[in-house]
C-alpha positions as CSV (number, residue, x, y, z in Angstrom):
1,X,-22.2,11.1,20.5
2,X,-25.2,8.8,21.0
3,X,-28.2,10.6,22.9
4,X,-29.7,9.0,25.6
5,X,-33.6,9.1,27.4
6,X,-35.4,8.7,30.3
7,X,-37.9,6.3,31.0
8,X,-40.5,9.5,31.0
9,X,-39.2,10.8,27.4
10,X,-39.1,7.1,26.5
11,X,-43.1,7.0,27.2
12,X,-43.6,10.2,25.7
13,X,-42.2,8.7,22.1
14,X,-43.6,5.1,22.1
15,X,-47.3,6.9,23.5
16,X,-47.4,4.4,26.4
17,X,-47.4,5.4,30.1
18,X,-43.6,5.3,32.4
19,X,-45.3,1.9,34.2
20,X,-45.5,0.1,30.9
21,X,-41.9,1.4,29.9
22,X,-40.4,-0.2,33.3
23,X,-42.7,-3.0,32.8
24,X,-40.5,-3.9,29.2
25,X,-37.1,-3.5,30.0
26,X,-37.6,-5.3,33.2
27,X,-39.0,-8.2,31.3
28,X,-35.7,-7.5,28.5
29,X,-33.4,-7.5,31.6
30,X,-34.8,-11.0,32.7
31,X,-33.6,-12.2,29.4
32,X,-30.1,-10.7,30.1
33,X,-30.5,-7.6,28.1
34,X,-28.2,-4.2,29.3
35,X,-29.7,-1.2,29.4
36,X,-26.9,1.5,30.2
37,X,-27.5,3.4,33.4
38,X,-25.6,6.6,34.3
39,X,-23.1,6.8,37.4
40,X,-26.3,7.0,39.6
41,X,-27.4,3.9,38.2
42,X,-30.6,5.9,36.7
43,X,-31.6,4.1,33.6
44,X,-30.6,5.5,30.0
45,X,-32.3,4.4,26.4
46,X,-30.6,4.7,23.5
47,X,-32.3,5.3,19.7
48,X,-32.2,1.1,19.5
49,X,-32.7,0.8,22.3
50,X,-36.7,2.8,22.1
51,X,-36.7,1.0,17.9
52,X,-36.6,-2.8,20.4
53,X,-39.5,-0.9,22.6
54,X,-41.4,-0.2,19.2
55,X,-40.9,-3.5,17.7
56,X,-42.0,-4.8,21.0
57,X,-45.4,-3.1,21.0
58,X,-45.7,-4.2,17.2
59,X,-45.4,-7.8,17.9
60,X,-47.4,-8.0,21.3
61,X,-50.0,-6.1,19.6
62,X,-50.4,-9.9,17.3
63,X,-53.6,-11.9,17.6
64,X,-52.2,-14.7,19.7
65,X,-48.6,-13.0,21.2
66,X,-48.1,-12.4,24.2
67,X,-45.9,-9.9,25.6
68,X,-43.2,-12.4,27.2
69,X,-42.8,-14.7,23.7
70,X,-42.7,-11.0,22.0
71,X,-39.5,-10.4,24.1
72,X,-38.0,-13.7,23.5
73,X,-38.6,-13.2,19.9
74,X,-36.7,-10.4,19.9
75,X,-34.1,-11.1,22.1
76,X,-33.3,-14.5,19.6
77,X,-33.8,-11.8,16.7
78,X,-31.4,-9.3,18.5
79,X,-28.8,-13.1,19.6
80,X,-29.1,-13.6,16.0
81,X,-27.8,-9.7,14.8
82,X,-25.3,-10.0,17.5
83,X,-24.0,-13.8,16.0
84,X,-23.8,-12.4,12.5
85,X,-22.0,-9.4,13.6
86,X,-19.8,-11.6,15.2
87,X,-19.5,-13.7,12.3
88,X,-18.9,-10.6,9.8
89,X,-16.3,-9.7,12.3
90,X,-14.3,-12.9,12.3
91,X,-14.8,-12.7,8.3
92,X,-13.2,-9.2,8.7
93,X,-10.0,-10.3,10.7
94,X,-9.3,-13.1,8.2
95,X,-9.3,-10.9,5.8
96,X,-7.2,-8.4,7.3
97,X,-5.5,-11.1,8.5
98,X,-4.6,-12.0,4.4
99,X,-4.3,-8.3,3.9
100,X,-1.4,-8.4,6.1
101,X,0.2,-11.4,4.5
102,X,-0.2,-10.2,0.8
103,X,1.5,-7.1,2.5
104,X,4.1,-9.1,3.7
105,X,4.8,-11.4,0.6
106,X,4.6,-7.9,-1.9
107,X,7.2,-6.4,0.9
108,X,9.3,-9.3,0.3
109,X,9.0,-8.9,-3.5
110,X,9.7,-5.5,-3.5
111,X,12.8,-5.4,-1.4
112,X,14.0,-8.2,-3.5
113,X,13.5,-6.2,-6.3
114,X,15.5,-3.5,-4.5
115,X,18.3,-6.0,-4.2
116,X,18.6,-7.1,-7.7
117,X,18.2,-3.3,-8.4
118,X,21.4,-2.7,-6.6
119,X,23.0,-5.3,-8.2
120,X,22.4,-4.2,-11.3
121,X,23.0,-0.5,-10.8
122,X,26.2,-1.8,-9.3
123,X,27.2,-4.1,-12.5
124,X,26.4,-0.9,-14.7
125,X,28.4,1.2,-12.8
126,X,31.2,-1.0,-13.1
127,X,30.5,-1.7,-16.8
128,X,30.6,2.2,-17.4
129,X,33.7,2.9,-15.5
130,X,34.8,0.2,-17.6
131,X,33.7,1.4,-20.8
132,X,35.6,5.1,-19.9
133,X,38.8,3.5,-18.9
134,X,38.6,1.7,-22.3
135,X,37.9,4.7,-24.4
136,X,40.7,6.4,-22.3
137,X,43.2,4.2,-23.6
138,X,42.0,3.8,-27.2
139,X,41.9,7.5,-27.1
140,X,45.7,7.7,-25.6
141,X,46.6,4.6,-28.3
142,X,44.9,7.1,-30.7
143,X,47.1,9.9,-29.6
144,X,50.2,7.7,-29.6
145,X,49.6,6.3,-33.5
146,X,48.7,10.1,-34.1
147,X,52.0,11.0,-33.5
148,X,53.9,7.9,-34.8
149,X,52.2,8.2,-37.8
150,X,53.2,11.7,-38.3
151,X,56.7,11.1,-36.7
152,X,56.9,8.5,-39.3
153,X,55.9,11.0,-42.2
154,X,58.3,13.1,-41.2
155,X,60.8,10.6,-41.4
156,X,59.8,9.7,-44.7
157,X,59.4,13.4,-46.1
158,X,63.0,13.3,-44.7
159,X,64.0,10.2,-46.9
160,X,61.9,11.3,-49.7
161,X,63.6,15.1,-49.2
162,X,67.3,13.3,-49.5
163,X,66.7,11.2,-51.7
164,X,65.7,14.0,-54.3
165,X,67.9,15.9,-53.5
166,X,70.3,12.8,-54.2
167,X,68.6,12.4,-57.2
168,X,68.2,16.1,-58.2
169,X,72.0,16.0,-57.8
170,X,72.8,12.7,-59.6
171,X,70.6,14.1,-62.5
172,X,72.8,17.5,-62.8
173,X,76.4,15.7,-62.5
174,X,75.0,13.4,-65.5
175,X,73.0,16.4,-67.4
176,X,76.3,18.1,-67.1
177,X,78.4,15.0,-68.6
178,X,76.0,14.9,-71.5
């Protein structure tokens, strides 16, 4: 919190009497300058408000200046601070200003990229159910030639099994005719 004198305290610092004190801001007040005053309307000086006093003696204290064309000096210098404070604060807000739409446009591009994201998370989860149902039935196709293929070599065992035995049996009714 900013701390505040009197008009006596301010005289105290700057080493000039109270008269001369009221004597400046009344002449900074002509110029529209605001001094804060407290609820009882007593007058209050802030820190820049006593560095405007000093600057003040300063320059009235030049061969040739008087203490009026000090004031106006000042009070152009102070128009001027006040101007490029203005302008660094319209620099500010366009620049938050294109902040907020770089926000906007990387917003945009990221919730796009959350869209094709889905997509793509969707198309993979559809490709992998996909790719199980597949293996599923190769692996059940698997199971099914599994079990032909053994049925079948069963079958041919069988064959093969008769057969010899056909044979075997053909080959003792002729060993015994020889």
């Amino acid at each position: 919190m900013e701390a505040y004198h009197k008009v006596d305290e301010v005289a105290k610092v700057l080493g000039v009497t109270p008269s001369a004190v009221k004597k400046y801001y009344l002449m900074f007040e002509e110029q529209n300058y605001k001094f804060k005053r407290s609820n009882q309307g007593r007058l209050m000086f802030s820190e820049k408000d006593i560095d405007l006093f000093n600057k003040l003696i300063v320059l009235k204290n030049e061969p040739g200046m008087k203490v009026h064309n000090a004031v106006e000096q000042l009070i152009k210098e102070n128009e001027n601070d006040v101007s490029n404070v203005y302008q660094l604060v319209s620099n500010a807000m366009a620049e938050i200003t294109n902040l907020k739409n770089l926000i906007r446009q990387q917003q945009k591009i990221i919730n796009d990229q959350q869209e094709k994201l889905k997509i793509i998370d969707d198309k993979y989860g559809t490709l992998t159910k996909m790719v199980m149902e597949q293996e599923k039935r190769i692996s059940q196709t698997l199971v099914l030639s599994d079990q032909e293929l053994e049925y079948s070599i069963k079958e041919v065992k069988e064959v093969i099994g008769y057969q010899l035995e056909e044979l075997e049996g053909k080959l003792k009714y002729s060993f015994k005719k020889s």
